[in-house]
N, C-alpha and C positions, 0 to 999 in steps of 0.2 A: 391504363388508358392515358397518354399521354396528352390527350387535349381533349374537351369537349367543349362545342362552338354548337349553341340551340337559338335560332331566329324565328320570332314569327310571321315574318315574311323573307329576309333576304339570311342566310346563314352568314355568309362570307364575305367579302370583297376582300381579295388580292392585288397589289399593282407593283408594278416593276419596272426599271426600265429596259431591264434584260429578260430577264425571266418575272413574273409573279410567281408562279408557284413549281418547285422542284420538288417531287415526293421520291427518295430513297427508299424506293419498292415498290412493292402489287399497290395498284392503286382498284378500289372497290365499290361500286356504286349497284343501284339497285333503280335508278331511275335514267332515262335517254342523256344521252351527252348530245348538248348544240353547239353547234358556231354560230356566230353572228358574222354574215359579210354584209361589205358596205358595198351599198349601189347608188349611191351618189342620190338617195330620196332620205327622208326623216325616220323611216323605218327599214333597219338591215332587213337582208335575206336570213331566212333561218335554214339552217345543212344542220342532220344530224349523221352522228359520227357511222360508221359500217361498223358492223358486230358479224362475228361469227364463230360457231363452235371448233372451228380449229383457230391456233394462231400463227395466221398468214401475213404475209408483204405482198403486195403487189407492182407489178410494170406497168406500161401498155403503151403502143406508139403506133407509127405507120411506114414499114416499108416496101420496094418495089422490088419485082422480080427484073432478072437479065434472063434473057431469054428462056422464061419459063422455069428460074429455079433462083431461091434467096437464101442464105446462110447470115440469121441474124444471131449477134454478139449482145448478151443482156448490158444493161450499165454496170457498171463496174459495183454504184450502192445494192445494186440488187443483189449482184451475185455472190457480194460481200454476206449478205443479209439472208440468204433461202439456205436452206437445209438441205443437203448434200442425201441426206440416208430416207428423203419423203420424193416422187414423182412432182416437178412443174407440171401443172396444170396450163396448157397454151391453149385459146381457141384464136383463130384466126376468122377474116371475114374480107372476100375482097371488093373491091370497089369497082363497079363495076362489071360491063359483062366478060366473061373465063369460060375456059372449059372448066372450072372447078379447081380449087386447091386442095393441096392436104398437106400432112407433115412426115415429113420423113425421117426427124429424130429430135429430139429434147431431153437435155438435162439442166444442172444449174447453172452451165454457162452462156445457153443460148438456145436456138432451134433451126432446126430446116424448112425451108416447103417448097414444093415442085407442084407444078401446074399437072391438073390430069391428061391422059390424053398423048402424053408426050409435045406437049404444046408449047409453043416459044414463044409468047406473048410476055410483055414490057410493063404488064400491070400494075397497080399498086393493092396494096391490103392492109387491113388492121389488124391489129395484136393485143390480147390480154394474157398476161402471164402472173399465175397465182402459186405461189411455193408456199412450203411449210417454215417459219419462221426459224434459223439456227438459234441453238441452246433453247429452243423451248418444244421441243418432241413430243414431251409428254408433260405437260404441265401441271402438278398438281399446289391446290391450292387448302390452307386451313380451314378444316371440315366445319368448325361451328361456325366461321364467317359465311358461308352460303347455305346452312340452315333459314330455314322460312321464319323460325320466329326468332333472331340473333338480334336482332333491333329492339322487339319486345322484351330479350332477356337484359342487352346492355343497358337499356335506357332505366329499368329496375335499378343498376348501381349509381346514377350519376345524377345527383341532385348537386342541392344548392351547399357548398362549406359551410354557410355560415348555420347548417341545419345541424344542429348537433344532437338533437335529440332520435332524428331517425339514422341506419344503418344502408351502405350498399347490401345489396342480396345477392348479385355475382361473384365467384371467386373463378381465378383462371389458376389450375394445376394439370401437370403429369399431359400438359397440349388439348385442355379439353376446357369449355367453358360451362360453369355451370352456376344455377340459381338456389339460393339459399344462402343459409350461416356456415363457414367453413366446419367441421367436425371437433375441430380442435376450441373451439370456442363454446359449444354446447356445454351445458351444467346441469348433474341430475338436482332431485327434489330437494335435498338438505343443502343444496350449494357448493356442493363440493366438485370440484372438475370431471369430467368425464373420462373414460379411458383412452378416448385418442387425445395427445396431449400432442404442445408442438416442443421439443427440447432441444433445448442450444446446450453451448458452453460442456463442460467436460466436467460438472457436479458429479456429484454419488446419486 
């Protein structure tokens, strides 16, 4: 465990003038992520973040058909960012009365829509477009971090240094977290070490 930070009321405070906080990897929580926006009263707006069981990018904007038919080009960040080998997800919505639109083709670069009807209305519409995030298809993450009781097991190892008298109870081996005394450190009744033993160095 590279750090442990326990608050009874605030854990953390970070500040930066560029960044406060940059984590180098899976970042992992177990409680809602907020924003705070300012709206110019004593009390920000509270936004919490979107979650969802895949991991997605999203678009969404407003364009107009020419006589009844639109070929939108995604942003360039988007289409840098969606996954190529998962279907965009586009729903459209238009403003307005239509005979109806629909889509006539989507991938990660963009989509179509044509008016129903064969109709040559100048309308406009809205866009939501939801892709599957590239490099993360299939994402898997370290099985004892999303265990139910990983909190209950870590917080067993991490007391206070200057405790000497008591022991952590987790050891991390072989990608698996587990609670207890490592094996190697049990002793049977006379004292003597046990048979799993840990051996260094290149002795007899």
């Amino acid at each position: 465990m590279g750090a442990d930070i326990h608050g009874k009321i605030y854990g953390l405070y970070a500040e930066g003038g560029e960044v406060a906080i940059y984590a180098n990897g899976t970042s992992v929580q177990n409680g809602p992520q907020l924003h705070l926006q300012p709206n110019g009263t004593d009390q920000q707006t509270v936004l919490y973040a979107h979650v969802s069981t895949d991991m997605t990018v999203q678009t969404s904007g407003y364009a107009t058909l020419s006589s009844g038919k639109a070929t939108i080009q995604f942003d360039k960040s988007f289409a840098e960012a969606v996954s190529p080998d998962f279907p965009v997800v586009v729903t459209i919505s238009p403003l307005g009365i239509s005979e109806g639109i629909y889509l006539t083709e989507v991938d990660e670069k963009g989509f179509g829509v044509a008016e129903s009807g064969d109709a040559k209305s100048n309308g406009k519409f809205a866009f939501i477009a939801v892709g599957r995030r590239a490099g993360f298809e299939n994402p898997e993450f370290p099985a004892e971090a999303t265990q139910s009781d990983f909190v209950e097991r870590s917080a067993g190892g991490l007391h206070n240094d200057a405790d000497t008298k008591s022991e952590g109870r987790p050891y991390y081996e072989n990608g698996k977290l587990s609670v207890g005394k490592h094996p190697s450190t049990n002793v049977d009744r006379t004292g003597a070490a046990s048979q799993t033993r840990l051996v260094t160095g290149s002795g007899q």
